[in-house]
C-alpha positions in Angstrom: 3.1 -1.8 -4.9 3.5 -2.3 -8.5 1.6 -5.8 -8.5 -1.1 -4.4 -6.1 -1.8 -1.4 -8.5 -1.8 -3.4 -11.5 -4.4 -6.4 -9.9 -6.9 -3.5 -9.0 -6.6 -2.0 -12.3 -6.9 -5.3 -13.9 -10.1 -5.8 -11.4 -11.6 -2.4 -12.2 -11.1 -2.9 -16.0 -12.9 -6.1 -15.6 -16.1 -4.2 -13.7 -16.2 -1.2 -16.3 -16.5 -4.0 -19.4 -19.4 -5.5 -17.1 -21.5 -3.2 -15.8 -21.1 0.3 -18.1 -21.8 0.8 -21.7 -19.4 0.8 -24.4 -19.8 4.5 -25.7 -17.7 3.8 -29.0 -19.4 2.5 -31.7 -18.9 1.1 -35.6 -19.5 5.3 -36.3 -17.3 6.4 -33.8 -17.7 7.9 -30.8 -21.5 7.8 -28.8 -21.8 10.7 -26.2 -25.4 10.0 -25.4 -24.2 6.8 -24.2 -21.2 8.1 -22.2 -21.1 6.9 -18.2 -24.2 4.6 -18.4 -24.8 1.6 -17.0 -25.9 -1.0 -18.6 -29.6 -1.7 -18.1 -29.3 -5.7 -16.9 -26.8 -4.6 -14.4 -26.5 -4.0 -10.5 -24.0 -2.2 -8.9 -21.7 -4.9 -7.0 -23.0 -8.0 -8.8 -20.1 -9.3 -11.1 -21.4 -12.4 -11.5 -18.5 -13.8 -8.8 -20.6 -16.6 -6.4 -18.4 -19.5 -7.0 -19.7 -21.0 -3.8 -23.4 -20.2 -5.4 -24.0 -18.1 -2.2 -26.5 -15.5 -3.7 -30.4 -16.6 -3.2 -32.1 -16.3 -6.6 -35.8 -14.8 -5.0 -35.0 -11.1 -5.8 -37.0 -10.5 -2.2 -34.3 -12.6 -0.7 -31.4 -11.2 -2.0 -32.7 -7.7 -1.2 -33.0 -8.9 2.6 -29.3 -10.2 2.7 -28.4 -6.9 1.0 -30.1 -4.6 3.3 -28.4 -6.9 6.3 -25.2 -6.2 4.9 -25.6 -2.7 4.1 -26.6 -2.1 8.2 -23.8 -4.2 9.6 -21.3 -1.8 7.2 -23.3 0.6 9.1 -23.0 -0.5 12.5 -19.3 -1.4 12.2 -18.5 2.2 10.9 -20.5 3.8 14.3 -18.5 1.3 16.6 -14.7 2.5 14.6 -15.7 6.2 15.5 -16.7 4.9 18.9 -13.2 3.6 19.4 -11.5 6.7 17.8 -13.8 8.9 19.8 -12.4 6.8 23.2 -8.8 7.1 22.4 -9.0 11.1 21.5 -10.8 11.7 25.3 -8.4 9.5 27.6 -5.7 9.5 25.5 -5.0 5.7 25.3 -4.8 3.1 22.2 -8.1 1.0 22.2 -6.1 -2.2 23.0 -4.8 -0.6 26.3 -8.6 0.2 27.5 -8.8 -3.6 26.5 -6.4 -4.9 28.7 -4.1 -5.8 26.1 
């Protein structure tokens, strides 16, 4: 547990110094600036594509976005099909499977 907890924090430290604004300045502390994100910055891109995966057309990349955003979708409806399945009959999923 210990090295779980400390690789997300490390990973989460690493996204805050990317994507929000630093609210301390040379003066001290900024509270306008407090919980903002920075204006060059999209939620989820941390500049990780070492396979150079993400298109470049802004169109594009919105496409492959939306695609991914539905599929999320689709697999959350089908988990609460399975759920729903096992509360009616009373059996794990893998036994309606055949497994």
């Amino acid at each position: 547990w210990a090295f779980l907890t400390s690789s997300s924090g490390i990973a989460e430290a690493y996204r805050i110094q990317i994507g929000w604004v630093d609210p301390r300045t040379s003066s001290g502390f900024d509270s306008a600036s407090q919980f903002r994100l920075r204006d060059d910055y999209a939620p989820g891109d941390l500049g990780f594509d070492p396979l150079g995966l993400k298109p470049t057309d802004p169109e594009e990349l919105e496409a492959l976005q939306l695609k991914e955003l539905n599929n999320g979708r689709l697999a959350m409806i089908a988990a609460a099909a399975f759920l729903a399945q096992e509360t009616v009959n009373g059996m794990p999923i893998l036994e309606n499977l055949g497994y």
